[in-house]
Residue, then its C-alpha position, 0 to 999 in steps of 0.5 A: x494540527x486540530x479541527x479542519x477538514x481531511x480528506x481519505x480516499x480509500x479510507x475504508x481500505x488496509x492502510x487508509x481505515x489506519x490513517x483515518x483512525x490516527x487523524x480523527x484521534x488528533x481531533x480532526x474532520x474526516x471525509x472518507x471516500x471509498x468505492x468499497x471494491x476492496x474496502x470494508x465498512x467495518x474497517x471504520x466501524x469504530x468511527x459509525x456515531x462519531x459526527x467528526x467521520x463522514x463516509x462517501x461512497x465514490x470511484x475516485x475516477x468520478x472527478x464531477x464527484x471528487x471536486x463536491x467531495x473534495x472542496x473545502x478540505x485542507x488536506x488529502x490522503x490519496x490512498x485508494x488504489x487497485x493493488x496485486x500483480x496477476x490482476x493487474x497483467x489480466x486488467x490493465x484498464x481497470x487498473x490504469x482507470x483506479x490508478x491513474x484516472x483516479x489520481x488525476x481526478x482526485x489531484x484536479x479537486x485538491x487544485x481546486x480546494x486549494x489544499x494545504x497538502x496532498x499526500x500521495x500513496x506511492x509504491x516501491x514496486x516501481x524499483x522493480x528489480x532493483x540495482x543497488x540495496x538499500x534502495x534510494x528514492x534515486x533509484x531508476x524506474x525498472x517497472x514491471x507489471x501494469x500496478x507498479x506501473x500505473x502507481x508510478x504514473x499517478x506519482x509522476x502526475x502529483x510531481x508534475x502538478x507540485x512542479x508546474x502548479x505549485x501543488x503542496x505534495x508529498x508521494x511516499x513509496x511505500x515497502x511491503x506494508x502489513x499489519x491488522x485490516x490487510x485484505x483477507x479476500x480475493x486475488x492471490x497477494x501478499x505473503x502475511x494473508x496467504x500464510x495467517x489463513x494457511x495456518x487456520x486452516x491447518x495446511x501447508x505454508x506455501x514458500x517461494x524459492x527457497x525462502x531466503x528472500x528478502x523483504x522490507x515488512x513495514x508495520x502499518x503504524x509505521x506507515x501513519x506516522x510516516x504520512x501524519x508527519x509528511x503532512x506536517x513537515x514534509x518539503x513539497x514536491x518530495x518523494x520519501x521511502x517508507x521502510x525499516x532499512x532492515x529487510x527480513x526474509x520470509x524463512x524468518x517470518x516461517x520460523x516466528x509461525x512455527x507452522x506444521x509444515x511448510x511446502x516451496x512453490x517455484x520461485x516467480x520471475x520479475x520478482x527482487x530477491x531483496x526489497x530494502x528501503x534507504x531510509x536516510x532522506x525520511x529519517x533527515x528531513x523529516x525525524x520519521x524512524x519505524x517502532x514497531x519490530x518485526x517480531x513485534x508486529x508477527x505477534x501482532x498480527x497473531x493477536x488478529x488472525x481470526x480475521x483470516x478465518x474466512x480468508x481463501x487457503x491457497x494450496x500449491x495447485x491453486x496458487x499455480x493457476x491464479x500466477x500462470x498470466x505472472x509466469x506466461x508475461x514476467x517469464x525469461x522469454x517476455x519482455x520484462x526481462 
């Protein structure tokens, strides 16, 4: 598909800054919204002169702002999203507002516009600890903390409005997605951004448990095809895993960084031992398959690491008191369990 107009919220964002580079080397006409809170411009500062990319700074919650922005468009990537576990235990507000409200304005100005599809950013933390791997779109809802929550809700809202108005969606659950542009800053997070400023800095890598944990790593490549051919092909109202299927587990990707030295840290609470996508309904309907291995992506993010030269280096003590809301909540004793 050529020319025509899509829209990215979050576009500035890890994932969204990637989308938004594949569409406009497609030919197409990008609107990029994005209230900068975790984006960067200079994750689209390739695209600065380019006429066919258009930057808006907005709250996607804003839906006066989101019906102005969205009108015209024939598709949006919804993307923008508040992410990470402990913040979201500390600023569940904030959370449900970027998540929930967000996706409700944002879904409302795409009803209006019409669009020919909407793709929706969902997350697979919503499987919360899974029963079964690998783990079918079928899997019950176990959520767990307020960000898998309010990802799940926004989902269940693209559903509904697919289901009563007809809305051309698509919501893909995305796992452990990593790859360059991934956050550098702020709260304590994903494994790939503690461990790249970790061996800058030439500290300790802080392992949880034993290591023998697995995940389900997603190149972000990956992921924009994924979403490039939902948009293209996918059956509305339909929910599609995004994985390899072959979860590795973070001893291995110790092993590929071949740090000076590794520290293990208490294994946390409402966290899966092994987060594995079934991948058998993207790979069916749609002809999706991940590229990119592994160990293809580790030595590519290796290529980048200079992009965590200013990241924090998170140390045993300090990663203890940014989870303590995750082990005070997530606990034995708390209700999620």
């Amino acid at each position: 598909m050529r020319s025509g107009v899509d829209v990215v919220t979050g576009g500035a964002g890890f994932i969204g800054s990637h989308i938004v580079d594949a569409l406009v080397h497609s030919g197409r006409q990008v609107r990029v919204i994005d209230n900068l809170a975790v984006g960067k411009l200079s994750n689209l500062a390739q695209h600065k002169d380019n006429p066919a990319v258009t930057f808006h700074r907005a709250d996607v919650a804003d839906k006066p702002a989101m019906m102005e922005l969205i009108a015209g468009a024939e598709r949006v990537f919804h993307m923008a999203a508040m992410a990470d576990i402990v913040p979201s235990i500390q600023n569940a507000e904030q959370y449900f507002r970027a998540n929930v409200d967000g996706t409700f304005a944002v879904l409302e100005a795409a009803r209006a516009a019409e669009v020919k599809k909407f793709l929706y950013t969902a997350s697979s933390s919503c499987y919360g600890i899974p029963e079964s791997w690998p783990t079918p779109e079928t899997q019950p809802i176990d959520t767990r903390y307020p960000y898998a929550l309010t990802k799940y809700l926004g989902e269940q809202l693209v559903l509904h409005w697919a289901q009563l108005y007809g809305m051309p969606v698509c919501s893909l659950r995305l796992f452990n997605v990593y790859g360059p542009r991934a956050r550098t800053s702020g709260t304590y997070g994903a494994v790939f951004g503690v461990f790249l400023a970790q061996l800058l800095a030439g500290k300790p890598l802080t392992v949880v448990g034993d290591g023998t944990q697995t995940r389900d790593f997603t190149f972000v490549t990956d992921v924009v095809r994924a979403f490039l051919t939902a948009a293209d092909k996918g059956t509305p109202g339909r929910v599609y895993n995004v994985g390899t299927g072959a979860p590795v587990s973070v001893n291995r990707l110790v092993e590929l960084l071949n740090p000076p030295e590794v520290v293990y840290i208490p294994k946390r609470p409402g966290e899966p031992d092994c987060t594995m996508a079934d991948t058998r309904r993207i790979v069916s309907e749609l002809g999706w398959t991940p590229q990119v291995s592994f160990e293809q992506g580790v030595a590519i993010m290796m290529q980048h690491i200079d992009a965590w030269r200013d990241a924090p280096v998170w140390t045993t003590d300090s990663i203890a008191d940014a989870t303590a809301d995750w082990f005070k909540y997530l606990g034995p004793s708390s209700a999620a369990q």
